[in-house]
C-alpha positions, 0 to 999 in steps of 0.5 A: 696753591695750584700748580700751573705749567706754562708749555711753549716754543723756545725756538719762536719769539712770540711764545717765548716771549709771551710764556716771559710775561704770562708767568710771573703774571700768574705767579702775582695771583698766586700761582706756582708756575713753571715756564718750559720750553717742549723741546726740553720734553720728550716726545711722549709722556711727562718727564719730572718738570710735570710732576704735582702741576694742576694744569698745562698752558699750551702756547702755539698751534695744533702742533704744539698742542698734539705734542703736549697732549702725549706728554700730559696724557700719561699723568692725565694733567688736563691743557688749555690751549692758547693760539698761537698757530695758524689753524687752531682747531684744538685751541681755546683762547687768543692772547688778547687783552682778555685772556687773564679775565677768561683764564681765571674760569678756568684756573679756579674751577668756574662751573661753565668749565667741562672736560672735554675727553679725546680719544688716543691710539696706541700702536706698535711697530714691528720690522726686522725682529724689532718693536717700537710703541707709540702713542697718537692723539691725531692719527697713524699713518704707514705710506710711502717714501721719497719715490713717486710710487704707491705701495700695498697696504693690507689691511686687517680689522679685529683679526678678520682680512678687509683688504689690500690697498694700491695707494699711497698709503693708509691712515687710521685717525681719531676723531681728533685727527679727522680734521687733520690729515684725514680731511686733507685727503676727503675722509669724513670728519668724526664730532670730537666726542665720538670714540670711533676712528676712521681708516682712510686710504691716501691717494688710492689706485681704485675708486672702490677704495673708500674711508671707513668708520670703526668701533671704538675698540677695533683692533687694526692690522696694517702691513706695507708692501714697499718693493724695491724702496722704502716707506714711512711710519708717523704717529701725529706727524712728529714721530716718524720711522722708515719703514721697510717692506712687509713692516707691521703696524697694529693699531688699538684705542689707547687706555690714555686720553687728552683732557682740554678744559672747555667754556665753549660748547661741544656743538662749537665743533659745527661753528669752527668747521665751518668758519675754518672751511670758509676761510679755506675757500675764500682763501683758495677763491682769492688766490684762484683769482689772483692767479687768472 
């Protein structure tokens, strides 16, 4: 008997709601099910409700899903996201009338079903004597706080000195998160396959301040200079510090990966960047209009 987690959001009505009728649906063709709401969960790595499951059900958007790839990477527990969000690059079915249908490729093991592996980033945190680990899928971000004014961010790269940057701040992303806030601030976009990531400056002060793509095993150093205020350290947007001047960030690929299960083809990546970029631009085109 396959043991099934179902992953939702307690505090939004249509995953909750959804999550009540898609359990005791599975539980019928017998599966062992467990519903949970993520925010009984920590932020990172599987507590003892995961233990023994086979798969995850995530119900909701990117967000919930990068939350749910930290907590299921660390058992290597493989997700299937279901969207419920509002952009849906790591999502791989609709909550259709069809989703039971297409569910069952997935669940008994269909052989039009692959793994598709996602590349994580470890970093570690160090300012006033103390350290902290964090574990990303999307991406690692050091930048500046509340104030209007950008920061220094010196850069090393395996140890070797590339730079500092006068900018907002810095952002080193997998090819995950290279879709992510990476792309909102013109940094390439990476294929989910590559193990590479890309260091972006935020807002630089000079246009010779440009992303640039490493190997996958580059060990990266970052050290922001805040002045008088303070700045931020996020991993994937959700674990966030404050932190304070000379703080250090060191930043590696992680041992650990997020596993989706895939009917879609890799090269599908091509086809939702540009429906969702068209989509953009209609949308900011209509809206341009609107306003004029």
């Amino acid at each position: 008997m396959k043991t099934i987690a179902i992953f939702y959001q307690g505090r939004k009505q249509d995953t909750s709601r959804f999550a009540a009728q898609l359990a005791p649906a599975l539980q019928k063709q017998g599966y062992q099910v467990h519903a949970i709401d993520i925010r009984q969960e920590g932020p990172e790595c599987a507590g003892p409700a995961l233990e023994g499951c086979d798969v995850v059900l995530v119900l909701g958007g990117d967000g919930t899903i990068v939350h749910a790839a930290r907590l299921c990477s660390c058992i290597g527990v493989p997700i299937i996201g279901i969207d419920f969000g509002r952009v849906g690059f790591l999502t791989e079915l609709e909550p259709g009338e069809q989703l039971y249908e297409e569910l069952a490729y997935y669940l008994e093991g269909d052989k039009s079903v692959w793994v598709d592996e996602r590349s994580m980033l470890s970093a570690v945190l160090e300012q006033d004597g103390r350290r902290e680990e964090f574990l990303a899928l999307n991406d690692i971000v050091v930048a500046r706080g509340t104030w209007p004014r950008g920061v220094q961010v010196r850069v090393w790269v395996d140890d070797y000195y590339y730079n500092t940057s006068y900018a907002d701040g810095m952002i080193l992303s997998t090819a995950t998160g290279s879709t992510a806030y990476n792309m909102a601030v013109g940094g390439p976009l990476l294929h989910p396959q590559v193990q590479n990531s890309v260091l972006t400056p935020i807002a630089p002060h000079l246009a010779s301040d440009r992303s640039v793509i490493l190997p996958p095993e580059a060990c990266v150093k970052l050290q922001i200079f805040t002045g008088s205020q303070d700045g931020v350290f996020s991993a994937d947007g959700q674990l966030n510090r404050e932190v304070k001047n000379k703080a250090i960030v060191t930043i590696r690929k992680s041992p650990y990966v997020t596993r989706f299960l895939r009917r879609r083809p890799p090269t599908y990546f091509y086809q939702l960047i540009q429906e969702k970029l068209k989509s953009d631009n209609k949308s900011q085109t209509s809206e341009s209009h609107y306003v004029t």
